[in-house]
C-alpha positions as CSV (number, residue, x, y, z in Angstrom):
1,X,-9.9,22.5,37.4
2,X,-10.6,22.1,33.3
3,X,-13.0,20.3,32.7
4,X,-12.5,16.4,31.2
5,X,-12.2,17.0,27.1
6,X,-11.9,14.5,24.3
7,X,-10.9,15.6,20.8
8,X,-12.4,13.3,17.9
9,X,-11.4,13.3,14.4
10,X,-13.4,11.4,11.6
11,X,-12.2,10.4,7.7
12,X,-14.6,9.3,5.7
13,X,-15.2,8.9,1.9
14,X,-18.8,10.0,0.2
15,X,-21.5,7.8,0.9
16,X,-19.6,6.2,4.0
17,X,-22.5,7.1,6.2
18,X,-19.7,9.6,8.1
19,X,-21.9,12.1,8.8
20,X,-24.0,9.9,10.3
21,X,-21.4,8.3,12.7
22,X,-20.8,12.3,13.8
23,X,-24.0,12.8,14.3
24,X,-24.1,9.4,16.7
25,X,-21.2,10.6,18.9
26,X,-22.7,13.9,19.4
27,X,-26.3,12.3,20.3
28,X,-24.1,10.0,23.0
29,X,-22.3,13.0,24.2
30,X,-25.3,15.2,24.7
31,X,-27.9,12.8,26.2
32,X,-24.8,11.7,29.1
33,X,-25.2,15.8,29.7
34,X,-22.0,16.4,28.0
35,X,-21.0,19.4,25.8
36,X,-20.4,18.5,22.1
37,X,-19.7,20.2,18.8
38,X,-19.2,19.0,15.2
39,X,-17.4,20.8,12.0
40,X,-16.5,19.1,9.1
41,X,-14.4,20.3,6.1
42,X,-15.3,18.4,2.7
43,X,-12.7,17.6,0.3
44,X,-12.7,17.8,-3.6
45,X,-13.4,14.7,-5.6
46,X,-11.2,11.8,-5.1
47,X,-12.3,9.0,-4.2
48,X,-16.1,10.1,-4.1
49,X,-14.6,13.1,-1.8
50,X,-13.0,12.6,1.3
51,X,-14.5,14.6,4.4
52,X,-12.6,15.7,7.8
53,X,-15.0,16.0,10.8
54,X,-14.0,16.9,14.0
55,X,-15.7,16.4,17.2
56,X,-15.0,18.1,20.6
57,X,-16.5,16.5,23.9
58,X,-16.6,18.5,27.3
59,X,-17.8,16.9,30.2
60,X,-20.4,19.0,32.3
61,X,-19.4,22.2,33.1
62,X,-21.9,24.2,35.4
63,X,-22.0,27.5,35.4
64,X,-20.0,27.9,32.4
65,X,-19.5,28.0,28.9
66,X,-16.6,26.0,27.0
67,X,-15.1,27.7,24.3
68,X,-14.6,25.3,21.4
69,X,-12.1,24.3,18.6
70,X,-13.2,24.4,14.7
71,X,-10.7,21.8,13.7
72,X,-8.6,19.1,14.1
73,X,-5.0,20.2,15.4
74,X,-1.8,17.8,15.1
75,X,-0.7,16.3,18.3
76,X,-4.0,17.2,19.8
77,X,-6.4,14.5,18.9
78,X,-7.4,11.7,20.8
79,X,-9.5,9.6,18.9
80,X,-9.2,9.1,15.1
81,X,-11.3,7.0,13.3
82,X,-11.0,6.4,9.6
83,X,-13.4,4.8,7.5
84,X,-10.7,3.3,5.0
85,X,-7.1,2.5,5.7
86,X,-5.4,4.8,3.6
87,X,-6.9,7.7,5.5
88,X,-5.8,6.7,8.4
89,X,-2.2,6.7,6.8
90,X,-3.4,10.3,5.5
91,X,-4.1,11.4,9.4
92,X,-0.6,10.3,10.4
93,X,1.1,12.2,7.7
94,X,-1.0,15.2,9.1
95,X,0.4,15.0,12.5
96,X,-3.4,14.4,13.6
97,X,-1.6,10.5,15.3
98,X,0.5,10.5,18.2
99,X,1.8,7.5,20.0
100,X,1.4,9.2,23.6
101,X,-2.5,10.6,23.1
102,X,-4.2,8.7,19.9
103,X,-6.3,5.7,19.8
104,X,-7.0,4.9,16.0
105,X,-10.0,3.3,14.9
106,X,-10.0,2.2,11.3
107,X,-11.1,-0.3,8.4
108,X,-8.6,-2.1,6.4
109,X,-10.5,-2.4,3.0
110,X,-9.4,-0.2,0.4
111,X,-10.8,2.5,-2.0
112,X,-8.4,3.1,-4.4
113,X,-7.6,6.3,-5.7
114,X,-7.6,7.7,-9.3
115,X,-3.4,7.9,-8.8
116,X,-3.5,4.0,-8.3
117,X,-6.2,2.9,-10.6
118,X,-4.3,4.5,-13.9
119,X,-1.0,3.3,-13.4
120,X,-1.0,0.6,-16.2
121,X,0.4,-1.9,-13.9
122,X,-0.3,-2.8,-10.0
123,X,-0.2,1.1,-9.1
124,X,-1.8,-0.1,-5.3
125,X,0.1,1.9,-2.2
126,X,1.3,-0.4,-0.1
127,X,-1.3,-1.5,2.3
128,X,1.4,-3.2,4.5
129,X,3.5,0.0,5.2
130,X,0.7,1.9,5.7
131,X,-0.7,-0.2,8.2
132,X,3.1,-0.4,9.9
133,X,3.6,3.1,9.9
134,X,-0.2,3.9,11.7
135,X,0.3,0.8,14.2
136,X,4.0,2.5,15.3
137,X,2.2,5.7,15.6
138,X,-0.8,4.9,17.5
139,X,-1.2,4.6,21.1
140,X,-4.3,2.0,21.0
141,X,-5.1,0.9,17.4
142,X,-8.0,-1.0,16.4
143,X,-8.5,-2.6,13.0
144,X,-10.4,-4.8,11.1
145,X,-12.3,-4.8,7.9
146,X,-15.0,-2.9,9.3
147,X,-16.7,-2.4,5.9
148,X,-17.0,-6.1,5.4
149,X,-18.6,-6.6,9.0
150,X,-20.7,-4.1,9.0
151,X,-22.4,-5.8,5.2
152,X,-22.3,-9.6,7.1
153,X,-25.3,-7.8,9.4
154,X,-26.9,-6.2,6.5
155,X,-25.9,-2.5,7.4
156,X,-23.5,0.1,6.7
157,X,-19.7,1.3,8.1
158,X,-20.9,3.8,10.3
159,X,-22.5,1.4,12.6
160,X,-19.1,-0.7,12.7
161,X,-16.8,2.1,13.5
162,X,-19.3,3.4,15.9
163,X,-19.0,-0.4,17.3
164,X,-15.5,-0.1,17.2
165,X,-15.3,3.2,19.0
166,X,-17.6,1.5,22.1
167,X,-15.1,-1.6,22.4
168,X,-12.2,0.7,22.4
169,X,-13.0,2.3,25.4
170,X,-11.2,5.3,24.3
171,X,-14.6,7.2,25.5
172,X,-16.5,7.1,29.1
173,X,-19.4,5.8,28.2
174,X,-21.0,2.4,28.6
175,X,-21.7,0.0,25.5
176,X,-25.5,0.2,26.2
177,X,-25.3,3.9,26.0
178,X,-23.9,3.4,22.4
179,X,-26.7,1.1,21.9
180,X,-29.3,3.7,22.8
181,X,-28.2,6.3,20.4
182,X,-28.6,4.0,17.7
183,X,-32.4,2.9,18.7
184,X,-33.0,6.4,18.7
185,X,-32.5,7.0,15.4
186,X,-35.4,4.7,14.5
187,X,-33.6,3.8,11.1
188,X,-32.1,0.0,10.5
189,X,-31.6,-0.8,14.3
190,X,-31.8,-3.9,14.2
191,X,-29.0,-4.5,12.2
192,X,-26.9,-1.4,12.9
193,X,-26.7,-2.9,16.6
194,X,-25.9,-6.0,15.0
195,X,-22.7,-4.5,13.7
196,X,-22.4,-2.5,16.6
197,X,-21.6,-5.9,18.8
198,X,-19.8,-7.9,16.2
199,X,-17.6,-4.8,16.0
200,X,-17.2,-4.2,20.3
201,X,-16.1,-8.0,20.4
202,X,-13.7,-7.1,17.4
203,X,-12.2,-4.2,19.5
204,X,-11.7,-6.4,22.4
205,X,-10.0,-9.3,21.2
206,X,-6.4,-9.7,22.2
207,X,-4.9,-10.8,18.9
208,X,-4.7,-8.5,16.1
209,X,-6.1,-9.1,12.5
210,X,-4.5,-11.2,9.8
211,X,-2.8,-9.0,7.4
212,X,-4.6,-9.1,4.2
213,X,-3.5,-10.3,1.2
214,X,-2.1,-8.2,-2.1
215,X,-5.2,-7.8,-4.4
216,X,-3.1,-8.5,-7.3
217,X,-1.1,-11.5,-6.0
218,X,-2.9,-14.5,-7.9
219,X,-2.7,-18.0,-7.4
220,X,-4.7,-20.6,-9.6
221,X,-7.1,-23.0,-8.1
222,X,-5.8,-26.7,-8.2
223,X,-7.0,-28.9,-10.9
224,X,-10.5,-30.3,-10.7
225,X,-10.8,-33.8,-10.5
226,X,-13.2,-34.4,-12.7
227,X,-14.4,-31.2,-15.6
228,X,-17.9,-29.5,-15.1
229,X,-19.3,-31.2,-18.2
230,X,-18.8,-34.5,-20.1
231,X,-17.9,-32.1,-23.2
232,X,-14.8,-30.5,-21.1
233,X,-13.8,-33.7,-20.0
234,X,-11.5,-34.6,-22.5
235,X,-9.4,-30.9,-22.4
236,X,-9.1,-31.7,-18.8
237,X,-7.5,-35.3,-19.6
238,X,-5.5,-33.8,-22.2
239,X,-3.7,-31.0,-19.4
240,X,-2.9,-34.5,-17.2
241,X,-1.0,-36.4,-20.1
242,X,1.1,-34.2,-22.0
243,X,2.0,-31.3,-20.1
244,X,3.7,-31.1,-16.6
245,X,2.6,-31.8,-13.6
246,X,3.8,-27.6,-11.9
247,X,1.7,-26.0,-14.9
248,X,-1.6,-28.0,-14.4
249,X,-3.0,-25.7,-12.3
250,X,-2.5,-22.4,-15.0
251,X,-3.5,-24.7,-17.5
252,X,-6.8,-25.2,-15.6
253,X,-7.5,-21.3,-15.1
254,X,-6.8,-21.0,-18.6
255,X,-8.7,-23.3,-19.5
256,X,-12.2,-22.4,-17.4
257,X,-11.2,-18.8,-19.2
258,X,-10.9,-19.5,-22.9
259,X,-14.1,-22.0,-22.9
260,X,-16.0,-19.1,-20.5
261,X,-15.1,-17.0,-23.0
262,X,-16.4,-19.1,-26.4
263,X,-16.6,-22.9,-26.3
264,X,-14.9,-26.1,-25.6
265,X,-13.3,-26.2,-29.5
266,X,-11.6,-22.6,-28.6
267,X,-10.1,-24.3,-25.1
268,X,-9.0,-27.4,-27.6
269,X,-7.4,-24.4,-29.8
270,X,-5.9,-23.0,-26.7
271,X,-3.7,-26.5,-25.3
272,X,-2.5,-26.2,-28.8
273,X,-1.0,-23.1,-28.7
274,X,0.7,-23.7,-24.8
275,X,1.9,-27.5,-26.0
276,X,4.6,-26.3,-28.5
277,X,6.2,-24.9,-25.0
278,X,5.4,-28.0,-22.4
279,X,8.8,-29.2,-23.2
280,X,10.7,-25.6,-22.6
281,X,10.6,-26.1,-18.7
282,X,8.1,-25.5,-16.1
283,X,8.5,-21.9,-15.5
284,X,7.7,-20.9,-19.5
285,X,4.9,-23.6,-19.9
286,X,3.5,-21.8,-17.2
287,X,3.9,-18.5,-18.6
288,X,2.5,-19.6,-21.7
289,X,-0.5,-21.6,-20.2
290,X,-1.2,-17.9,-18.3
291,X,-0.3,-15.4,-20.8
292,X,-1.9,-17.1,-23.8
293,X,-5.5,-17.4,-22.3
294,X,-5.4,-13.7,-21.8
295,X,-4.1,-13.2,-25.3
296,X,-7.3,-15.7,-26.3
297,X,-10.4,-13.8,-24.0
298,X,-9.1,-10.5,-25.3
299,X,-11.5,-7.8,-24.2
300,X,-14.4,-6.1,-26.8
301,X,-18.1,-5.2,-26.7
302,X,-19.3,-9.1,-27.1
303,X,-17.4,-9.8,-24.1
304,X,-18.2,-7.0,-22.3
305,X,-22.3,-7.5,-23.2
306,X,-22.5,-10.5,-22.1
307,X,-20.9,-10.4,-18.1
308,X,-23.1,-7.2,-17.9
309,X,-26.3,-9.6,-18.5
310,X,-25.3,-12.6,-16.6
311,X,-27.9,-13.5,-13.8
312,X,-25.0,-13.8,-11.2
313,X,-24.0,-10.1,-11.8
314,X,-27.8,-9.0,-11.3
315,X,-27.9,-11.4,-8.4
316,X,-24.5,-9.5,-6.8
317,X,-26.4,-5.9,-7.9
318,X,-29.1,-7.1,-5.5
319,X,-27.4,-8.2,-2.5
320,X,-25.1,-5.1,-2.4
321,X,-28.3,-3.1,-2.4
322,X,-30.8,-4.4,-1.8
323,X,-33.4,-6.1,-4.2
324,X,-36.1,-3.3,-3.7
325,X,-33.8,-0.6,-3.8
326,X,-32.4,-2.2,-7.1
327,X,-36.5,-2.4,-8.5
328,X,-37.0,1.5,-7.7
329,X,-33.0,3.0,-9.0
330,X,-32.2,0.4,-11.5
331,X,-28.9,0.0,-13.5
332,X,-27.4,1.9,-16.5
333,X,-24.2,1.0,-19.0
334,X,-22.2,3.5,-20.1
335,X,-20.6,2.5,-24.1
336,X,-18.3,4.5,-25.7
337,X,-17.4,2.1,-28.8
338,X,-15.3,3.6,-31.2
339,X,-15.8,2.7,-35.4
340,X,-13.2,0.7,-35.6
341,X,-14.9,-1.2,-32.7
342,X,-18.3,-1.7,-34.6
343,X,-16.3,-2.9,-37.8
344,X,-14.5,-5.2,-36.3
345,X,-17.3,-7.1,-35.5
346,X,-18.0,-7.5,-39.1
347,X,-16.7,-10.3,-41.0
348,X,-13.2,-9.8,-42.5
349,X,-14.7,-9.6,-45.9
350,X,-17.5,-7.1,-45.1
351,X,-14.9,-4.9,-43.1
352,X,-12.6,-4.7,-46.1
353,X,-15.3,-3.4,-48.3
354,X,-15.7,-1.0,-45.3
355,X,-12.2,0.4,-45.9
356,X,-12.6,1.5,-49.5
357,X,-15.9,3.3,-48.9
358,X,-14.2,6.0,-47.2
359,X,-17.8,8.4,-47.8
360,X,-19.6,5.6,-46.0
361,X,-17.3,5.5,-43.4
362,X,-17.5,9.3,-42.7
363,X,-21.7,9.0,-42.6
364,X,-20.8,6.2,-40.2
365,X,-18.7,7.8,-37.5
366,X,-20.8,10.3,-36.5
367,X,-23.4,7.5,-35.9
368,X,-21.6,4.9,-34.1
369,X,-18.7,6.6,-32.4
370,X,-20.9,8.6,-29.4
371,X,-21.1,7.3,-26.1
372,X,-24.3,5.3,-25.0
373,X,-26.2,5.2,-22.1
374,X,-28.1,1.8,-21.4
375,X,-31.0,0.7,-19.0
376,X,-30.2,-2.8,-18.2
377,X,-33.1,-2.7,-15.6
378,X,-35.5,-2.3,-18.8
379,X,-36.8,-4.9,-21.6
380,X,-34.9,-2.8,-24.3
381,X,-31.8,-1.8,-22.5
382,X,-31.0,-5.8,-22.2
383,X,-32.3,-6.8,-25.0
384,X,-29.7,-5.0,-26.5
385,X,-27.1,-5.8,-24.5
386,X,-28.0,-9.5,-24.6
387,X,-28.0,-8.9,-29.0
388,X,-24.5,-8.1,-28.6
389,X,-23.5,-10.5,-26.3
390,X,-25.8,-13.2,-29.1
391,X,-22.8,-11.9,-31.5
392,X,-20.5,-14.7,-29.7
393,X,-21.1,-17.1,-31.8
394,X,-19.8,-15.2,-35.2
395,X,-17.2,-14.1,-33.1
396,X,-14.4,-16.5,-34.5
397,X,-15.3,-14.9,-38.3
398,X,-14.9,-11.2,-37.6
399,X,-12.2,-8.6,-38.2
400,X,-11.3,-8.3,-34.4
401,X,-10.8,-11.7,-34.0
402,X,-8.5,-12.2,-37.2
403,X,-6.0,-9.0,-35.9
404,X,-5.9,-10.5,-32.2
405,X,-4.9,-14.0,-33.6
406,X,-2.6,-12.8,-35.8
407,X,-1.2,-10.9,-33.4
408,X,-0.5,-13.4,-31.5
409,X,0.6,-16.3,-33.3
410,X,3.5,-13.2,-33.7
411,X,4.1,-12.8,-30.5
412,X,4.3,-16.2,-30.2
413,X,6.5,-17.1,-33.3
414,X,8.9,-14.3,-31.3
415,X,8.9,-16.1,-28.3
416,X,9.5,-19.9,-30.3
417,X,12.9,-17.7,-32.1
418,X,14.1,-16.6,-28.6
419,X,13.2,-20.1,-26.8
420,X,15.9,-21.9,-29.0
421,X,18.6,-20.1,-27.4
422,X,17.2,-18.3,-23.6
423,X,14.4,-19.8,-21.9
424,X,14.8,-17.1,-19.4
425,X,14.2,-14.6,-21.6
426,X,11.5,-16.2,-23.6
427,X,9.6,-16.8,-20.2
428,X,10.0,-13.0,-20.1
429,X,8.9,-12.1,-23.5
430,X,5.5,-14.5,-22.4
431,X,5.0,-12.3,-19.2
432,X,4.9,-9.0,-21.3
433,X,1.3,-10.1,-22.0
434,X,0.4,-8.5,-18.7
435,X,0.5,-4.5,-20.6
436,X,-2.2,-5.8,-22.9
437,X,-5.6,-5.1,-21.1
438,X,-8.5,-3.7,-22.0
439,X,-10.2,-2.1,-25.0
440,X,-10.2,0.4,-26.9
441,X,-8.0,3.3,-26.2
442,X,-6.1,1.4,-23.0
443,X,-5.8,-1.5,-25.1
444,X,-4.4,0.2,-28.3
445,X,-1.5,1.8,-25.6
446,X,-1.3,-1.3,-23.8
447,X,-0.6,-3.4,-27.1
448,X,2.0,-0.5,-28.0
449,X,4.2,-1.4,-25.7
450,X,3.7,-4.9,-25.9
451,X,4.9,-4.7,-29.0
452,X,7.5,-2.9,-28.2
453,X,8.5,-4.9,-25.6
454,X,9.1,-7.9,-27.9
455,X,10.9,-6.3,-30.0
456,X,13.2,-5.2,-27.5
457,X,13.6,-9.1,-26.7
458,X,14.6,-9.8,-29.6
459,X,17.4,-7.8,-30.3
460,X,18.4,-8.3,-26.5
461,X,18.8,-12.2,-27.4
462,X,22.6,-13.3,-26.6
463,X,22.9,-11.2,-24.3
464,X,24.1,-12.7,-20.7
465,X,21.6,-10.1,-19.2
466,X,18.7,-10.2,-21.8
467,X,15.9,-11.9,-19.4
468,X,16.8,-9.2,-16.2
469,X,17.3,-6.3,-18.9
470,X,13.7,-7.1,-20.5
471,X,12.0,-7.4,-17.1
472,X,13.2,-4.0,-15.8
473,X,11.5,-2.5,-19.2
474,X,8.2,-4.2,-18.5
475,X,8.6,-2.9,-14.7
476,X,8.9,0.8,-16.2
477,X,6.5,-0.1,-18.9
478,X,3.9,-0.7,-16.2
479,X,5.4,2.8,-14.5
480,X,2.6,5.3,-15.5
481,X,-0.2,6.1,-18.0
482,X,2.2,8.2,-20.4
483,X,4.9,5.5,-21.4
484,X,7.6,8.3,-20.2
485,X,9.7,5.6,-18.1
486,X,10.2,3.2,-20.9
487,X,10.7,5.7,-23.3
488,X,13.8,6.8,-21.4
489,X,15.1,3.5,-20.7
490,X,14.6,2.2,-24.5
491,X,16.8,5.1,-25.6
492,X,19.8,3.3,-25.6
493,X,18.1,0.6,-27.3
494,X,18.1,1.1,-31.4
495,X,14.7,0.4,-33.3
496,X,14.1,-2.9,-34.9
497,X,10.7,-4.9,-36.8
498,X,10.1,-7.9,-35.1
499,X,11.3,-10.5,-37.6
500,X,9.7,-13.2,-39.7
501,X,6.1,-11.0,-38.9
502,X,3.8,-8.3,-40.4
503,X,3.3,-4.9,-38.3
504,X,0.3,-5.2,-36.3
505,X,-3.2,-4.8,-38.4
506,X,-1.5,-6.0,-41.4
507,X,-3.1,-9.2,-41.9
508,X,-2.2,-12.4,-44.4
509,X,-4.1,-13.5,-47.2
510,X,-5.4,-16.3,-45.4
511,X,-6.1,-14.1,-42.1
C-alpha cells in the first residue's frame, strides 16, 4: 500500500518571507513524524525575482525509505500557494493547477511587473481574468488579500498564507499544530499567530471575496461642504455658482490639486481656465476641470522635493517598517536632473542669458547633469531637499513654468477652435492630457505625442468620425514605450502645425 503523499508548490516574490513559509510546512510535517523535503528554483529579476519551491510530504513509512521528487510536475500538485495573484495565474499556465487534484491558496494584491509598469498608459493585466481563469481551474481556491491581513496584525505574508493553508484543510494536520510551528520559531509570534487566525477564519468563510477594484479606475470625492480654510472658501463658492452641478465634483479634485500644488491665487487661475468651457456641456467641463489641473501640477524637482519631505510620507515610511527599523536603515533619494532641468528653475531672464553662454553651459553639464544620491534620514540630505522644495514660491517666475503655461494655453486655444464646431471631439482633444506625465525623459515623450495628438484633432475636425478616430490614436498612443502603434496608425494622416500657436519651447515676448 503507498504510502499517503502531498505535493506542495510555493510562488513567491523576493522579500515575501517564502522561504520562510517552506521552512514552516516542513517543521509541521517533520515534528507529526512525517517525511518532508524542500527544493526551490530562483528566478531572474522581475519583480524582485520570483522563486518556485516545491515541497513533498510522505506520511510515516517504517521500514523504508521514500524516494523523492526535485520539482513541481503539471497535473501532479496538490496544493499551490502563491504569494501574489499573478503567480497563481503563472502556475495555471504551467499546468502546475488542476480542477480534479489542486487547492490554490493565493493573495489578490498585485506586484506589477516591469512589462506593466512601462506601458505609457494603464499597461495592468487583467486582474479579473486572471482571477476567473485560476477559480475555473482550481478544485478548492482560497483568496483574499493576504498581504494586507497579514500588515493589519503587524506581520508579514508568510504567516497569512501559512494561515490560509491551516483553514483550507487541504493538509491533515490540526490548526494548533500550525500554531506550534510558529511559536517554535521564537521570532514575531505573537503577531504571526495573529495573522495565522485572521487568515483560518478567512479560509473558512462561505462567501468568496469582493472582487477588487481597477487601480486606475478614478472617481472624485463629492464636494465638501464647506473648504478647509477661510482662504479657499471663496474658490469653493465660486465651483457652486457658475459651473454645473455633474462637474463639481472634478472641479473639487482639481481644485485640492492646483492649490496643494502652489496656493489659493493658482486654484483662482485654474476656475479661469475650466470656465471658458462650463457652457460646452457636462461631459467637456468635466474634461477640462480634470485635464487642466494635471496640465497646472505638472511634475519637476520642486514638486518632487517637497512630497519626499512631507511629515505624512515619513510617517507612512514608519508604519510600513517599523519606526526603529526606519532609525537604524534610513532613506535615500535617487535625482537624476538633467541641465535643462536646473535652468528651468531660473527666472526666464537669467535662463536666456544661459542660452548664449554656450562655454558656460558646457562647464555646467558635467556638474549638474549626474545622478544624486540623498540621505533624507540626515540633517543635510533634507535640508536639501526641503531648499528645493523652498523654491515654490519663485516657482510662477521661472523658465519651466513659462513653457508649461504656454503650452497649455495652446493646447487649450486648440481645443476653444475645435469646440465651436465638435464637442465630442474637443472633449477628446481635453482627454489627451492623460500621455503627459512625468518629468524629464517620460515627460519630453509623453508631451510628444500630446502634441501630436492635437494636431491630429485638428485636421480630423469635420469629420463625422473625428472624436472615435482621435480616441483610437490616444488608445495606441498609450500602447507601448516606443510610440510604434501610433506611428503606424498616423501614417495615413498627413503632417500639419497646430494653428494660431508657436512650436513648443518657443515662447512670446511677453512669456
Amino acid at each position: 500500500m503507498n504510502p499517503q503523499t502531498f505535493h506542495i508548490a510555493v510562488m513567491a516574490l523576493g522579500g515575501q518571507g517564502g522561504g520562510v513559509l517552506v521552512d514552516w510546512i516542513v517543521d509541521l510535517a517533520e515534528h507529526a513524524g512525517w517525511t518532508a523535503q524542500a527544493t526551490s528554483v530562483a528566478g531572474v529579476a522581475q519583480r524582485t525575482g520570483a522563486t518556485i519551491y516545491y515541497i513533498e510530504l510522505v506520511a510515516p513509512t517504517p521500514g523504508r525509505e521514500p524516494v523523492l521528487a526535485l520539482m513541481a510536475v503539471p497535473g501532479d500538485v496538490d496544493v499551490l500557494i502563491a504569494a501574489e495573484l499573478m503567480e497563481a495565474g503563472r502556475a495555471v499556465d504551467r499546468g502546475l493547477v488542476t480542477p480534479d487534484r489542486t487547492t490554490v491558496i493565493a493573495s489578490q494584491h498585485r506586484t506589477y511587473a516591469i512589462q506593466e509598469k512601462t506601458v505609457p498608459g494603464n499597461g495592468l493585466a487583467d486582474s479579473a481574468a486572471v482571477l476567473a481563469i485560476v477559480r475555473a481551474q482550481a478544485k478548492q481556491l482560497v483568496i483574499d488579500d493576504m498581504q494586507a491581513l497579514a500588515q493589519a496584525h503587524g506581520s508579514v505574508i508568510s504567516a497569512s498564507l501559512f494561515g490560509a493553508l491551516a483553514g483550507s484543510g487541504a493538509l491533515p494536520f490540526l490548526q494548533a499544530d500550525f500554531e506550534a510551528v510558529v511559536e517554535r520559531s521564537g521570532v514575531g509570534v505573537k503577531a504571526s499567530l495573529a495573522a495565522l487566525r485572521a487568515a483560518v477564519a478567512v479560509a473558512q468563510r462561505a462567501a468568496p471575496p469582493a472582487p477588487q477594484a481597477d487601480p486606475m479606475l478614478t472617481a472624485p470625492r463629492p464636494l465638501p461642504q464647506r473648504a478647509a480654510s477661510p482662504a479657499l472658501q471663496p474658490l469653493l463658492d465660486r465651483v457652486r455658482q457658475q459651473f454645473p452641478p455633474n462637474a463639481w465634483d472634478w472641479l473639487g479634485e482639481g481644485l485640492a490639486r492646483v492649490v496643494d500644488w502652489q496656493d489659493a491665487a493658482y486654484g483662482s487661475e485654474y476656475l479661469d481656465r475650466v470656465a471658458p468651457f462650463s457652457r460646452a456641456g457636462d461631459t467637456v467641463c468635466m474634461e477640462a476641470a480634470r485635464w487642466i489641473a494635471v496640465a497646472m501640477a505638472y511634475d519637476d524637482v520642486i514638486r518632487v522635493a517637497d512630497l519626499k519631505t512631507r511629515a505624512e510620507r515619513s510617517a507612512r515610511l514608519r508604519q510600513e517598517i517599523g519606526a526603529d527599523a526606519l532609525a537604524v536603515v534610513g532613506s535615500e533619494e535617487y535625482f537624476h536632473p538633467r541641465l535643462d532641468e536646473a535652468i528651468g528653475l531660473l527666472p526666464q531672464r537669467w535662463a536666456n542669458w544661459l542660452d548664449q553662454a554656450p562655454r558656460l553651459r558646457a562647464w555646467l553639464a558635467p556638474r549638474l547633469d549626474r545622478g544624486r544620491r540623498l540621505q533624507v534620514h540626515t540633517l543635510r540630505g533634507h535640508l536639501q531637499l526641503r531648499a528645493a522644495a523652498g523654491l515654490r514660491r519663485w516657482r510662477r517666475g521661472n523658465r519651466r513654468h513659462a513653457e508649461e503655461m504656454a503650452h497649455l494655453q495652446t493646447w487649450l486655444d486648440a481645443v476653444a477652435h475645435v469646440l465651436a464646431t465638435d464637442a465630442a471631439l474637443a472633449a477628446e482633444m481635453l482627454h489627451c492630457r492623460r500621455l503627459v506625465k512625468g518629468y524629464s525623459d517620460t515627460h519630453a515623450r509623453g508631451s510628444s505625442r500630446f502634441d501630436r495628438l492635437i494636431a491630429a484633432g485638428l485636421r480630423l475636425c469635420g469629420r463625422p468620425d473625428a472624436a472615435a478616430t482621435l480616441a483610437g490614436l490616444r488608445t495606441a498612443a498609450l500602447q507601448d514605450a516606443d510610440g510604434a502603434a501610433l506611428d503606424r496608425q498616423l501614417a495615413t494622416l498627413g503632417s500639419a502645425p497646430m494653428p494660431g500657436s508657436a512650436a513648443r519651447g518657443t515662447l512670446h515676448a511677453q512669456t
